[in-house]
Predicted model as a PDB file, atoms N, CA, C, CB and O in Angstrom, pLDDT in the B-factor column:
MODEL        1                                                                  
ATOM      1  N   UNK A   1       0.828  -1.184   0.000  1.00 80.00           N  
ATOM      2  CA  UNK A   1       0.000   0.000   0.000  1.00 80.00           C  
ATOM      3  C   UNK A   1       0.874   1.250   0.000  1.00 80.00           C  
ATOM      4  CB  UNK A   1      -0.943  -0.003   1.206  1.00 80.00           C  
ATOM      5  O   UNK A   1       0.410   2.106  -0.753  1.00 80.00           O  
ATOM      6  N   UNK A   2       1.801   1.550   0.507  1.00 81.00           N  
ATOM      7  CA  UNK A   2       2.890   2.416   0.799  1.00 81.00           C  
ATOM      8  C   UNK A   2       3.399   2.362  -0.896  1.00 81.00           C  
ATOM      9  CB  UNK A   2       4.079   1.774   2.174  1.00 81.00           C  
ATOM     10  O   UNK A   2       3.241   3.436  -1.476  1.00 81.00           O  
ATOM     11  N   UNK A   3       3.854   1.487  -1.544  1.00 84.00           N  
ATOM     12  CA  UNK A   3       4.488   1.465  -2.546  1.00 84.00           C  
ATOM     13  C   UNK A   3       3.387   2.124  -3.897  1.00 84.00           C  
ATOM     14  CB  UNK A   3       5.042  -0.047  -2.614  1.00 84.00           C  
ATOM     15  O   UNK A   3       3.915   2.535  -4.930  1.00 84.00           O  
ATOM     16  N   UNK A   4       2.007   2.150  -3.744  1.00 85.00           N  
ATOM     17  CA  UNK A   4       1.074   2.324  -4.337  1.00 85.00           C  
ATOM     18  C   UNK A   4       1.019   4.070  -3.697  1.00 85.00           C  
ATOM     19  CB  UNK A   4      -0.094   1.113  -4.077  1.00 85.00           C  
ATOM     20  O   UNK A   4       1.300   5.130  -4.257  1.00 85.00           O  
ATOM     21  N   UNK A   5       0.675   3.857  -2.716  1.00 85.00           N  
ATOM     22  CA  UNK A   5       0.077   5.312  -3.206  1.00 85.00           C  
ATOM     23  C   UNK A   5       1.800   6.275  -3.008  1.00 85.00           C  
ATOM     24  CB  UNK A   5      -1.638   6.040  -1.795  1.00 85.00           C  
ATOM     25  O   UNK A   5       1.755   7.502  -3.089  1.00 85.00           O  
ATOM     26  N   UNK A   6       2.454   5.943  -2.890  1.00 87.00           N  
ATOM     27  CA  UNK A   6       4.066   6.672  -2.882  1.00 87.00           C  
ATOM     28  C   UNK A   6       4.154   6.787  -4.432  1.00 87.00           C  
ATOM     29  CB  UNK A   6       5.591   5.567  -2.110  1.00 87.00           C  
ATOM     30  O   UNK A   6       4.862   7.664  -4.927  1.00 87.00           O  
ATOM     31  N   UNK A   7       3.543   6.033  -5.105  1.00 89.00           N  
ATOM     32  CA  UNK A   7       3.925   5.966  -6.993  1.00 89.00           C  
ATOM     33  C   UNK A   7       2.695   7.022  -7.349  1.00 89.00           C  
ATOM     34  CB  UNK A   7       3.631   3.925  -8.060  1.00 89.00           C  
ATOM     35  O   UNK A   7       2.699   7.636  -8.416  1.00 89.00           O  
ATOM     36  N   UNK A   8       1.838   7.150  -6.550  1.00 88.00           N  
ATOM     37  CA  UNK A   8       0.396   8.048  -6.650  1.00 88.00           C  
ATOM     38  C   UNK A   8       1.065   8.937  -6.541  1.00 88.00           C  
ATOM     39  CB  UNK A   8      -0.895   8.025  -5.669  1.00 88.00           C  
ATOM     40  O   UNK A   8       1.280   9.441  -7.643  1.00 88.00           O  
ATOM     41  N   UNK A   9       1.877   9.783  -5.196  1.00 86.00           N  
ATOM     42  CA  UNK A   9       2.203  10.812  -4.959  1.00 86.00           C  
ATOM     43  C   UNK A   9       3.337  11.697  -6.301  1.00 86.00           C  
ATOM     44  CB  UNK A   9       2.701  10.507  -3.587  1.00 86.00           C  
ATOM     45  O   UNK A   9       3.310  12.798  -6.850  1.00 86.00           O  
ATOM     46  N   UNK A  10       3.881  10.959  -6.343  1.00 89.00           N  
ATOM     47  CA  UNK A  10       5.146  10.977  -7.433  1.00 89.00           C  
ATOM     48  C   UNK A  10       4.959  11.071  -8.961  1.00 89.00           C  
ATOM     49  CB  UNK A  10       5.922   9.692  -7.295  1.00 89.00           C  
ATOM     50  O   UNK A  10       5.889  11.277  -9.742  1.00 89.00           O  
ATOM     51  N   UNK A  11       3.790  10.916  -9.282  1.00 93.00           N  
ATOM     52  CA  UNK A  11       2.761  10.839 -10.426  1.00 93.00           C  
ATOM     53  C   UNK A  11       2.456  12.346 -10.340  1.00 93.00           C  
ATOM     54  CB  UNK A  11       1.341   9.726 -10.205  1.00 93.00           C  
ATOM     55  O   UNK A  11       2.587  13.136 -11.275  1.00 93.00           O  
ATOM     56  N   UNK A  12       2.139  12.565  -9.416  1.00 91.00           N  
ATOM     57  CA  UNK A  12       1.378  14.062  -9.364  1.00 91.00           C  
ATOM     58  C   UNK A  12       0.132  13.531  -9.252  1.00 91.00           C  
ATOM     59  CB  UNK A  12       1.505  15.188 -10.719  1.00 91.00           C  
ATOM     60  O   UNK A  12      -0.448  14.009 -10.227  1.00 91.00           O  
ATOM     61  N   UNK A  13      -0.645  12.837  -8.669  1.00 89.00           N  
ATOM     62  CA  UNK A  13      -2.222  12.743  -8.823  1.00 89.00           C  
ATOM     63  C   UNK A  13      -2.671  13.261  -7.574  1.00 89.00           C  
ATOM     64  CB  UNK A  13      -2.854  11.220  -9.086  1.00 89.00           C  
ATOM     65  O   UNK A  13      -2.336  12.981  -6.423  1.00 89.00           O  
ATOM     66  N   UNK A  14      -3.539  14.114  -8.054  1.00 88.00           N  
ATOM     67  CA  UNK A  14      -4.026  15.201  -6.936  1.00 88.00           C  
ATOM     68  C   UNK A  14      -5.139  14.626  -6.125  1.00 88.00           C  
ATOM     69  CB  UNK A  14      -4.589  16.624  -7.608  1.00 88.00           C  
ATOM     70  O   UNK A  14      -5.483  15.491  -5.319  1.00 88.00           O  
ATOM     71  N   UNK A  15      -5.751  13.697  -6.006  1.00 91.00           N  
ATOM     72  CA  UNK A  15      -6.552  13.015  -5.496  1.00 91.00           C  
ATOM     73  C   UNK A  15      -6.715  11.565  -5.598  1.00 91.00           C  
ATOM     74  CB  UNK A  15      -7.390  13.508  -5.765  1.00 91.00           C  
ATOM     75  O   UNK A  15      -6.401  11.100  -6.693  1.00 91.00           O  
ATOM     76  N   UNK A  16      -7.211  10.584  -4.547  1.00 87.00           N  
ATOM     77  CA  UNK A  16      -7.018   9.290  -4.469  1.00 87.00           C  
ATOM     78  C   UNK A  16      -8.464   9.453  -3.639  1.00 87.00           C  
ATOM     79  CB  UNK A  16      -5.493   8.626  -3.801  1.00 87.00           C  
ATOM     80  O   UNK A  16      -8.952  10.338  -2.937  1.00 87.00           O  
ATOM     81  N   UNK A  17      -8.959   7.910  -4.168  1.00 87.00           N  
ATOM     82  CA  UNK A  17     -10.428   7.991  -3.929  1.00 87.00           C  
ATOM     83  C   UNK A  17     -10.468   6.445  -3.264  1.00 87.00           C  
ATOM     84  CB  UNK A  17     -11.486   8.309  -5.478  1.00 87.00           C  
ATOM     85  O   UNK A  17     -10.013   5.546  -3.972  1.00 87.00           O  
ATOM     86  N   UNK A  18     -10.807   6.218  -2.404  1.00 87.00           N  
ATOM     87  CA  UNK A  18     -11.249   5.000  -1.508  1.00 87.00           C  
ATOM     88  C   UNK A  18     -12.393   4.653  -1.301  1.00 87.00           C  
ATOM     89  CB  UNK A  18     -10.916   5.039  -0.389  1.00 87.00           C  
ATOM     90  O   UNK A  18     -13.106   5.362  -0.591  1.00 87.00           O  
ATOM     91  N   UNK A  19     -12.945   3.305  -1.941  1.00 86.00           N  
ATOM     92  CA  UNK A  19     -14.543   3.482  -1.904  1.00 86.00           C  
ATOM     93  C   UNK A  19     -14.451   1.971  -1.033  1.00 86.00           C  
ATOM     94  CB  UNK A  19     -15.624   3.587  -3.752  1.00 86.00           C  
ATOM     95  O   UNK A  19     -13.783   0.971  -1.295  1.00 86.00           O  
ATOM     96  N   UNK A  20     -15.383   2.236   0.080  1.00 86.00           N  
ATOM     97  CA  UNK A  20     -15.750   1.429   0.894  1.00 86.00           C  
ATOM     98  C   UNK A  20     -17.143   0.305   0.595  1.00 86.00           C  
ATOM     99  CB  UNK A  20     -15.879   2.303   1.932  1.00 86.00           C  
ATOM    100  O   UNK A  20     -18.294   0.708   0.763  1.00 86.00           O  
ATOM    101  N   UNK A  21     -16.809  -1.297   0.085  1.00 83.00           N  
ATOM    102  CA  UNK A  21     -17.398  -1.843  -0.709  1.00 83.00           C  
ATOM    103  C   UNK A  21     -18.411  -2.703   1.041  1.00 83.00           C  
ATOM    104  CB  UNK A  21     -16.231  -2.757  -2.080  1.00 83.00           C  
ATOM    105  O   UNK A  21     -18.169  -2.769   2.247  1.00 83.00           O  
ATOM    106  N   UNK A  22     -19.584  -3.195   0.054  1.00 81.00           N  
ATOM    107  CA  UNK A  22     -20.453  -3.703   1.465  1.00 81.00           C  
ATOM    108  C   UNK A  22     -20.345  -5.288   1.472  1.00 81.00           C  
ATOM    109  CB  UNK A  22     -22.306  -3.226   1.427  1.00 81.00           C  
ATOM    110  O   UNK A  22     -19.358  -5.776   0.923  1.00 81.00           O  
ATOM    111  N   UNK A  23     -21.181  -6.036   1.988  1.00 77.00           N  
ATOM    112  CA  UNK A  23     -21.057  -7.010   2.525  1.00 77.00           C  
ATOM    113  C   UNK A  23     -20.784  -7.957   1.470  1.00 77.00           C  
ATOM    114  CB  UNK A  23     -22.030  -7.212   3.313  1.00 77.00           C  
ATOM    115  O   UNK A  23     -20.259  -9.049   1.688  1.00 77.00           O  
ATOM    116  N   UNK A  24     -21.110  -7.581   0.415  1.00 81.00           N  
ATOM    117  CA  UNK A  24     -21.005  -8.757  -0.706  1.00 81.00           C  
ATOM    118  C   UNK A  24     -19.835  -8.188  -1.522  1.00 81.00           C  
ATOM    119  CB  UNK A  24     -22.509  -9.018  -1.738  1.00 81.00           C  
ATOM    120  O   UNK A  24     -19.370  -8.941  -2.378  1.00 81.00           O  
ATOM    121  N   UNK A  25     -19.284  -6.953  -1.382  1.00 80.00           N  
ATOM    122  CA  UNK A  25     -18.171  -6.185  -1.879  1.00 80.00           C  
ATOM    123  C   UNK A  25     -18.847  -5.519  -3.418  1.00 80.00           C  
ATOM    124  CB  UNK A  25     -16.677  -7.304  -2.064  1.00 80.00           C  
ATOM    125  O   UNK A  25     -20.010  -5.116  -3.434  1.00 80.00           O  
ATOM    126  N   UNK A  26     -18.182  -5.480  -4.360  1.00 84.00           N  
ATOM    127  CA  UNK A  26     -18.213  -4.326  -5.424  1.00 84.00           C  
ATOM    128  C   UNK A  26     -19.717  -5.093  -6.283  1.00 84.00           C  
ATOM    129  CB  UNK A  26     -16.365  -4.175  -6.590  1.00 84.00           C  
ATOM    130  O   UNK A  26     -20.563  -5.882  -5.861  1.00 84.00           O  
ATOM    131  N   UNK A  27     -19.590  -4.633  -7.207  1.00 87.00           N  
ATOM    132  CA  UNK A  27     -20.270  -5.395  -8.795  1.00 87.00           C  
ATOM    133  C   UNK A  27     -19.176  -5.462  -9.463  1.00 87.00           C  
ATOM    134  CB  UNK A  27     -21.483  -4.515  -9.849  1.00 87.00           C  
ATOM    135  O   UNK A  27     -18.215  -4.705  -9.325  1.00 87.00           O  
ATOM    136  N   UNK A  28     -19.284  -6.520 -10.346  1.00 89.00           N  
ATOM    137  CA  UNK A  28     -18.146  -6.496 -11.601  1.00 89.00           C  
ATOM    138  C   UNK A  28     -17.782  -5.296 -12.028  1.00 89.00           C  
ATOM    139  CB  UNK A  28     -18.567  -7.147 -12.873  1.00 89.00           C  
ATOM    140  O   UNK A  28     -16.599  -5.025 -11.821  1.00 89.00           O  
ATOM    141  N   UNK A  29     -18.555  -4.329 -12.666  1.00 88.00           N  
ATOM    142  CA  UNK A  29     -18.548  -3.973 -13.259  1.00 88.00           C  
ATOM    143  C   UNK A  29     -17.582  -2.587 -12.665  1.00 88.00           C  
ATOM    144  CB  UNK A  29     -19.668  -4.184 -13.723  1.00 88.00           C  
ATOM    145  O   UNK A  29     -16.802  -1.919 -13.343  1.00 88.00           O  
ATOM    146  N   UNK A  30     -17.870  -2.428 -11.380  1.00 85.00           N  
ATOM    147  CA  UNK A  30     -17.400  -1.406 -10.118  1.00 85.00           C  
ATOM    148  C   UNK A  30     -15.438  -2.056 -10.160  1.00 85.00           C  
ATOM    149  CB  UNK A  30     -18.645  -1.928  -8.033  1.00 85.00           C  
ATOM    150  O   UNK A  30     -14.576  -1.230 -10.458  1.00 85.00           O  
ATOM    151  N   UNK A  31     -15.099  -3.274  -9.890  1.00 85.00           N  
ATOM    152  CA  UNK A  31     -14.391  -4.531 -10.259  1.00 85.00           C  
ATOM    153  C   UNK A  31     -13.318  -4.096 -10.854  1.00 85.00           C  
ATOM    154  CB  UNK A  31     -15.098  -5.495 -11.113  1.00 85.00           C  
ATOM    155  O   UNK A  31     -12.139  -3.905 -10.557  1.00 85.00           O  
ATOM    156  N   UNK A  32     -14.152  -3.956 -11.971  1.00 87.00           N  
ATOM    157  CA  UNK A  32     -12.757  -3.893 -13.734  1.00 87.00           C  
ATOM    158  C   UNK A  32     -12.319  -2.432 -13.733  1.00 87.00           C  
ATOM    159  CB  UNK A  32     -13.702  -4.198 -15.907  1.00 87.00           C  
ATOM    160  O   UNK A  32     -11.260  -2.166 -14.302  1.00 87.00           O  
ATOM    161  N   UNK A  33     -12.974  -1.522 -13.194  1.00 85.00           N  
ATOM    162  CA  UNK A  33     -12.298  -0.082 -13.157  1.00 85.00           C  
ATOM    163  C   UNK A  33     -11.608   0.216 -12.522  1.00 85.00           C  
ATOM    164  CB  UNK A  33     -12.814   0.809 -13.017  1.00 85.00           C  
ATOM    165  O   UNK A  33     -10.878   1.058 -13.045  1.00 85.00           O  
ATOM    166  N   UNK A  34     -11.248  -0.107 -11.102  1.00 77.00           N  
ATOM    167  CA  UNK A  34     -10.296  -0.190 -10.175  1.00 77.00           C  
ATOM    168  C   UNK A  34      -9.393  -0.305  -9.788  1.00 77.00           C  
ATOM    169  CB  UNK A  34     -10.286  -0.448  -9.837  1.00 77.00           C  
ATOM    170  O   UNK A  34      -8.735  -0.925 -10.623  1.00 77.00           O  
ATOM    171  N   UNK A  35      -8.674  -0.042  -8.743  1.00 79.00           N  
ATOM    172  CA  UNK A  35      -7.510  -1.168  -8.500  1.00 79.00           C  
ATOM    173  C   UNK A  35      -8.288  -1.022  -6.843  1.00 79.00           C  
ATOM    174  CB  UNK A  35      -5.319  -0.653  -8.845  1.00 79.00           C  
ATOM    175  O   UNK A  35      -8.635  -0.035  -6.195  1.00 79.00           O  
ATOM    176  N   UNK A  36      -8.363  -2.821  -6.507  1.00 79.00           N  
ATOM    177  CA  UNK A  36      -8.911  -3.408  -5.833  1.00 79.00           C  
ATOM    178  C   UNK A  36      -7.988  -3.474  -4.254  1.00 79.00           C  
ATOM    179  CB  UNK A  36      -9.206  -4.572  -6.640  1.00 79.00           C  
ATOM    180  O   UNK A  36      -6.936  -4.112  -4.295  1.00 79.00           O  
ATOM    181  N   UNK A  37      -8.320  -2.933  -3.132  1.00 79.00           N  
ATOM    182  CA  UNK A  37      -7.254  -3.496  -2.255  1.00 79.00           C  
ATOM    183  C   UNK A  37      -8.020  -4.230  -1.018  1.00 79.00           C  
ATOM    184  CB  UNK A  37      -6.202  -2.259  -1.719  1.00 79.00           C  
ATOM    185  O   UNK A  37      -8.745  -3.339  -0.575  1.00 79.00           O  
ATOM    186  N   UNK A  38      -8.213  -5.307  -0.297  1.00 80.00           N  
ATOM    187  CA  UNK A  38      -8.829  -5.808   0.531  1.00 80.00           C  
ATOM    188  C   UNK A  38      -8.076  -5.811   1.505  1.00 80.00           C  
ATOM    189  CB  UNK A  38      -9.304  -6.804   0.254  1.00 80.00           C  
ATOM    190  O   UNK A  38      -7.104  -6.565   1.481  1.00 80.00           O  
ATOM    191  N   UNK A  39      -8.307  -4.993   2.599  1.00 80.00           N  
ATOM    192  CA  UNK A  39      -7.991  -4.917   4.075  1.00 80.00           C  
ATOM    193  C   UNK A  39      -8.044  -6.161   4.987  1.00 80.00           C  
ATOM    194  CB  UNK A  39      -8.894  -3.990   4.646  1.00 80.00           C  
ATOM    195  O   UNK A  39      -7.139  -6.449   5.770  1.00 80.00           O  
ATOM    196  N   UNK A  40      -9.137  -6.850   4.828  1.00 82.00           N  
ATOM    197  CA  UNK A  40      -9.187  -7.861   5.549  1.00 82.00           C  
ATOM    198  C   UNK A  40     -10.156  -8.970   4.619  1.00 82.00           C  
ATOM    199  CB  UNK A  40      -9.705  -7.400   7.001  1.00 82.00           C  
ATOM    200  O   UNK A  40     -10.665  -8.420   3.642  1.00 82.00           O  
ATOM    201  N   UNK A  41     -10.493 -10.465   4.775  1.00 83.00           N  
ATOM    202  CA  UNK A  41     -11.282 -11.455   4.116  1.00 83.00           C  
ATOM    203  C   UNK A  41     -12.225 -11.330   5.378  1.00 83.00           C  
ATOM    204  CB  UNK A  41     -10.540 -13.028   3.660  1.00 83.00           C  
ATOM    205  O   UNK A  41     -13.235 -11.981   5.111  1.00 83.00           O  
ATOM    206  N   UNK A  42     -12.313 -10.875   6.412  1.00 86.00           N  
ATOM    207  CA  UNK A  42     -13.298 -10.489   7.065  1.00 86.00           C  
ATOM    208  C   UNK A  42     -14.451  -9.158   6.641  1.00 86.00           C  
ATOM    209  CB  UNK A  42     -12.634 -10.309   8.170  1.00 86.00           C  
ATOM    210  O   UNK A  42     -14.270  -8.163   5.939  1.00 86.00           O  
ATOM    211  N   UNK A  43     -15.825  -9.692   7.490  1.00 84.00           N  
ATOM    212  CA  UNK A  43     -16.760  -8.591   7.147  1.00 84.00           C  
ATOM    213  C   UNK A  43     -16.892  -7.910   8.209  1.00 84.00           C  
ATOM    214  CB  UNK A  43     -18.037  -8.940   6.666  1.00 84.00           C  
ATOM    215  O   UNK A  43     -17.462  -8.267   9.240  1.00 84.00           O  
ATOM    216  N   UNK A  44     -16.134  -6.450   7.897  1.00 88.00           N  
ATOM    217  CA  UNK A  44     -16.562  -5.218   9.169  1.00 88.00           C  
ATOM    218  C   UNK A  44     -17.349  -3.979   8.640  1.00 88.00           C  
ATOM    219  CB  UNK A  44     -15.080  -4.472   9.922  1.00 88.00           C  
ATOM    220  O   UNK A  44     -17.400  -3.615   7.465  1.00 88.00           O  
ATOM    221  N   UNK A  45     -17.884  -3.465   9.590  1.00 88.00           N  
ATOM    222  CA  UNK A  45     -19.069  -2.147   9.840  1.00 88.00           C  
ATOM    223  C   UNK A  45     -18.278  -1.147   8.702  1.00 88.00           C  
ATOM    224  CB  UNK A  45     -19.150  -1.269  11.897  1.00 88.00           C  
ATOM    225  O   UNK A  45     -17.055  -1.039   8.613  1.00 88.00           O  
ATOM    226  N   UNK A  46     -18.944  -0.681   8.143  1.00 87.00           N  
ATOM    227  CA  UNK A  46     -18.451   0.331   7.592  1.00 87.00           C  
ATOM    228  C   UNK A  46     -17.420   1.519   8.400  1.00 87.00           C  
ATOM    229  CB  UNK A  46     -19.588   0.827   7.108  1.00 87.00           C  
ATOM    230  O   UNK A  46     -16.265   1.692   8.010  1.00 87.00           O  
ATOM    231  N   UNK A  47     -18.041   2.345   9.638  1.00 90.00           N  
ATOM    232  CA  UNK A  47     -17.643   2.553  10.585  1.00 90.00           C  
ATOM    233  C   UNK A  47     -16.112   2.331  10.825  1.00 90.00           C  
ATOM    234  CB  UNK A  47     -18.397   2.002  11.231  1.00 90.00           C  
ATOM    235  O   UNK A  47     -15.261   3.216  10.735  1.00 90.00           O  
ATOM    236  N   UNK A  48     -15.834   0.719  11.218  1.00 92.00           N  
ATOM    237  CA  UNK A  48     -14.791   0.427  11.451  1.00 92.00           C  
ATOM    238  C   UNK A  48     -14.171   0.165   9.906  1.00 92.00           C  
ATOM    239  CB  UNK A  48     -14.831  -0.621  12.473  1.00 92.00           C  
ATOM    240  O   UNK A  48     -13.061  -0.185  10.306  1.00 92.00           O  
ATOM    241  N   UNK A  49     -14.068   0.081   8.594  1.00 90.00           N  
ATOM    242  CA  UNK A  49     -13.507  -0.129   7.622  1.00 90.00           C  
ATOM    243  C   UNK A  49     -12.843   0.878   7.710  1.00 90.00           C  
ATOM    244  CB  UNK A  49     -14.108  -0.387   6.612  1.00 90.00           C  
ATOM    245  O   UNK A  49     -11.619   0.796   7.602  1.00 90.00           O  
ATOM    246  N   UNK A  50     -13.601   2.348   7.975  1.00 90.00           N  
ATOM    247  CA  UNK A  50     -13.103   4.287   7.661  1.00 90.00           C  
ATOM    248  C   UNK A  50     -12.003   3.752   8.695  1.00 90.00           C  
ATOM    249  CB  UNK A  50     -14.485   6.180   8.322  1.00 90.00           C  
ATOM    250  O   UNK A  50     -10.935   3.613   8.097  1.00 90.00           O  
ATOM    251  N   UNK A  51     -11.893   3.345  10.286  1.00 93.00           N  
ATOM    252  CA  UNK A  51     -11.391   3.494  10.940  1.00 93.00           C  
ATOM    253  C   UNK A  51      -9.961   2.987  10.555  1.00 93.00           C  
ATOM    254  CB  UNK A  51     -12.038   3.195  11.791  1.00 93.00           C  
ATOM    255  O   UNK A  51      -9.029   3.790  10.562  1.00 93.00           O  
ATOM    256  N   UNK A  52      -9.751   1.590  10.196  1.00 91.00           N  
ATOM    257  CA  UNK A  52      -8.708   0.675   9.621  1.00 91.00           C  
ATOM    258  C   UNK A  52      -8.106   1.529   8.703  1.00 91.00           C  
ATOM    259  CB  UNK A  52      -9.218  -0.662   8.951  1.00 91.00           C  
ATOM    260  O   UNK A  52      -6.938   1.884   8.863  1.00 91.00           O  
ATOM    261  N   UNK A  53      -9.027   2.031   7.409  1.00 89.00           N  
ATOM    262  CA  UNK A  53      -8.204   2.783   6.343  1.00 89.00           C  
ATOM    263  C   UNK A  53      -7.420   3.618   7.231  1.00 89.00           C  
ATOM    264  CB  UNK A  53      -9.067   3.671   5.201  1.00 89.00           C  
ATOM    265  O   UNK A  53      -6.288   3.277   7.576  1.00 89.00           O  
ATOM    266  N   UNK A  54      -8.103   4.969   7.718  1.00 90.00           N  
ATOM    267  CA  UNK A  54      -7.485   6.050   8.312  1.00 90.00           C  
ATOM    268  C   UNK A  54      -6.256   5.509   8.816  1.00 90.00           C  
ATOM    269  CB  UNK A  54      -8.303   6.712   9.347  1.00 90.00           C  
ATOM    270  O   UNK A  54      -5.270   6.168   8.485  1.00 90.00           O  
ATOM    271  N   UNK A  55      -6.000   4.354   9.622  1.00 89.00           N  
ATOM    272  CA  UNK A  55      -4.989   4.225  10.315  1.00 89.00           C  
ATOM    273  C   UNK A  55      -3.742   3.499   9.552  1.00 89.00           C  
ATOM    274  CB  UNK A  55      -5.439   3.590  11.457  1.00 89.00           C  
ATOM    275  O   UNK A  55      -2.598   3.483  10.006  1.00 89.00           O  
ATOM    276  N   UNK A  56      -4.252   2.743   7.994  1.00 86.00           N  
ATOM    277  CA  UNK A  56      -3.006   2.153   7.658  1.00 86.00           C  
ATOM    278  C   UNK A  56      -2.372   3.496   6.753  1.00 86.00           C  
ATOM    279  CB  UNK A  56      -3.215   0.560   6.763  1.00 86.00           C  
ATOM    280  O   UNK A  56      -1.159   3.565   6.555  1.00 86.00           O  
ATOM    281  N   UNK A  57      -3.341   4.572   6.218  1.00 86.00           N  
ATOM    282  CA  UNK A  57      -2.724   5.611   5.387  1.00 86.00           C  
ATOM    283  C   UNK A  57      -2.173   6.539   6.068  1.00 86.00           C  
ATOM    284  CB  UNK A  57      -3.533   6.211   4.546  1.00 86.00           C  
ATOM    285  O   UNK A  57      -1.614   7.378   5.361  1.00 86.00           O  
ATOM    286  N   UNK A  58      -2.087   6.800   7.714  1.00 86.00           N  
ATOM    287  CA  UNK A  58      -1.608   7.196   8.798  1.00 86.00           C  
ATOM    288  C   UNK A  58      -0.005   6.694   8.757  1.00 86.00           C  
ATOM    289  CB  UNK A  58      -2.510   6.669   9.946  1.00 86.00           C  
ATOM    290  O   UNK A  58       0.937   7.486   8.740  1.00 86.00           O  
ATOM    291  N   UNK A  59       0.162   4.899   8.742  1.00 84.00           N  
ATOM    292  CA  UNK A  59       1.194   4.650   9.089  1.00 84.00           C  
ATOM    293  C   UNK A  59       2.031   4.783   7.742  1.00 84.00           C  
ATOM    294  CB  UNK A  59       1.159   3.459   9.813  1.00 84.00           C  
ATOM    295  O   UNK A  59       3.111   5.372   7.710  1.00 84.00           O  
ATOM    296  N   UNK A  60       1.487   4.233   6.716  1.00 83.00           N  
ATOM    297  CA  UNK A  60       2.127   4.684   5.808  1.00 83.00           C  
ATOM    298  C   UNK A  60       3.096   5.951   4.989  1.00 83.00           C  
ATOM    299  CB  UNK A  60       1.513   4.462   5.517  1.00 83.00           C  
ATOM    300  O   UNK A  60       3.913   5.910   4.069  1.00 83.00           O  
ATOM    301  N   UNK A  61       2.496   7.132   5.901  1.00 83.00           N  
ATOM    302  CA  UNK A  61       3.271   8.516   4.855  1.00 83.00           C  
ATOM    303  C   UNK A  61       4.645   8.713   5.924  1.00 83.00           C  
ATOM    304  CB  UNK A  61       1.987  10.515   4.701  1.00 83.00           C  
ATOM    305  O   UNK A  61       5.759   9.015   5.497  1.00 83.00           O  
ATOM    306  N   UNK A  62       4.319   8.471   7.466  1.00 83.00           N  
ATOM    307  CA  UNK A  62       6.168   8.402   7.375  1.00 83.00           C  
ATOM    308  C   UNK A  62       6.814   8.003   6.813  1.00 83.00           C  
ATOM    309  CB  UNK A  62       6.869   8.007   8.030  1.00 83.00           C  
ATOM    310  O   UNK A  62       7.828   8.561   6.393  1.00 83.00           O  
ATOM    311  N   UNK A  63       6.406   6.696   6.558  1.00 81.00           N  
ATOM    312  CA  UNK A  63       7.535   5.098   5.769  1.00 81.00           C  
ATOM    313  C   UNK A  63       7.755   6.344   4.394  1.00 81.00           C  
ATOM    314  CB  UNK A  63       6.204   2.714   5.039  1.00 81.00           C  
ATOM    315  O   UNK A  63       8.835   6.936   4.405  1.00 81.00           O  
ATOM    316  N   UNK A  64       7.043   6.599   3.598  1.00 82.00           N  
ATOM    317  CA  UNK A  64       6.675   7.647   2.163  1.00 82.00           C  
ATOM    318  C   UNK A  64       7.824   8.727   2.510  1.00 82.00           C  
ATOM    319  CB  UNK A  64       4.729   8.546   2.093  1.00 82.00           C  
ATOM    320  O   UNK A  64       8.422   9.067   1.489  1.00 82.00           O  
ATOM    321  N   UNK A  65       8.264   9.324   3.625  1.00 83.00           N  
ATOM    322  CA  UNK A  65       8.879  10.494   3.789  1.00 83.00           C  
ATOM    323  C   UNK A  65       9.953  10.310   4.624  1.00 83.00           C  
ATOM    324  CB  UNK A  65       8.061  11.455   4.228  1.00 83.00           C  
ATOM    325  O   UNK A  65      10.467  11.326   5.091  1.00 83.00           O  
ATOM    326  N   UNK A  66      10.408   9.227   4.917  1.00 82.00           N  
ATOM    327  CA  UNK A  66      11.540   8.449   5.442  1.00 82.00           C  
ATOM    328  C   UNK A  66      11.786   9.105   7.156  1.00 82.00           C  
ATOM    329  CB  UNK A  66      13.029   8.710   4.269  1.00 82.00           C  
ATOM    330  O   UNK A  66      12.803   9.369   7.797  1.00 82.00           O  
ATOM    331  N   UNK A  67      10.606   9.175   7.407  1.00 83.00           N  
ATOM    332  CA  UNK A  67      10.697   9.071   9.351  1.00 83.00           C  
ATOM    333  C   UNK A  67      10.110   8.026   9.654  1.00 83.00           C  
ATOM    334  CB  UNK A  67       9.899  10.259  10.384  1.00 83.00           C  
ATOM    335  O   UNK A  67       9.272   7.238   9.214  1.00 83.00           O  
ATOM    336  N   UNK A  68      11.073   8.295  10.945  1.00 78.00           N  
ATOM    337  CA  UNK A  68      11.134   6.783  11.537  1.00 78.00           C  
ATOM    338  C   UNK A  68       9.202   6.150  12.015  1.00 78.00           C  
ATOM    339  CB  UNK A  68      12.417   6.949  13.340  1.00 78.00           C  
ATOM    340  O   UNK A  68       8.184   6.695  12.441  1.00 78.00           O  
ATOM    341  N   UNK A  69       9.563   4.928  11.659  1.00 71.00           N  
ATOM    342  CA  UNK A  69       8.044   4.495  12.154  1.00 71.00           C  
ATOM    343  C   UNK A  69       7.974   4.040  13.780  1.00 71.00           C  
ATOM    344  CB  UNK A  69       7.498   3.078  11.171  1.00 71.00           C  
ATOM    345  O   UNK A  69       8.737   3.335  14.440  1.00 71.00           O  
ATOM    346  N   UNK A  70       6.900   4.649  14.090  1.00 68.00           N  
ATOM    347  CA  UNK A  70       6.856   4.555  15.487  1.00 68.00           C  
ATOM    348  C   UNK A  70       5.534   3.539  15.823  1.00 68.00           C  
ATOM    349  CB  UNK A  70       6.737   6.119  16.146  1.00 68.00           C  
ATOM    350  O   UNK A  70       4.401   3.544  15.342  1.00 68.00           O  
ATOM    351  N   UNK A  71       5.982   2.909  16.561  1.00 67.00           N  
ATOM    352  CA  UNK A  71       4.815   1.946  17.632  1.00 67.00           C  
ATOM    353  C   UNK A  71       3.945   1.759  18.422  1.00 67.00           C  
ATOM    354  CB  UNK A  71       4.950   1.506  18.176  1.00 67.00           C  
ATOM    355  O   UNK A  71       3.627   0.610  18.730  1.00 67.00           O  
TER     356      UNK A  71                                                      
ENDMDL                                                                          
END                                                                             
């Protein structure tokens, strides 16, 4: 994920869009346009999905800007 959106940043793309899929996940068709990333093979609350994202794109932009990662 770090390596993805670090190639986003470096691109120049001014926006990155995260769409939070439901219990049965996308449609095909939602699918083929994408690039797909699954957090977990578990089913969580929407709620807690925002929460998970927020926190892995949190840990990620130090690693992106070479400070140290903290615990």
């Amino acid at each position: 994920m770090a390596a993805y959106i670090g190639k986003q940043r470096d691109s120049g793309t001014g926006e990155l869009v995260f769409a939070v899929g439901g219990a049965y996940g996308f449609f095909e068709e939602f699918r083929r346009r994408g690039r797909l990333l699954a957090l977990s093979k578990m089913t969580f609350t929407h709620q807690m999905v925002r929460v998970f994202l927020l926190e892995q794109i949190y840990r990620r932009l130090p690693l992106l800007n070479n400070e140290p990662y903290h615990h």
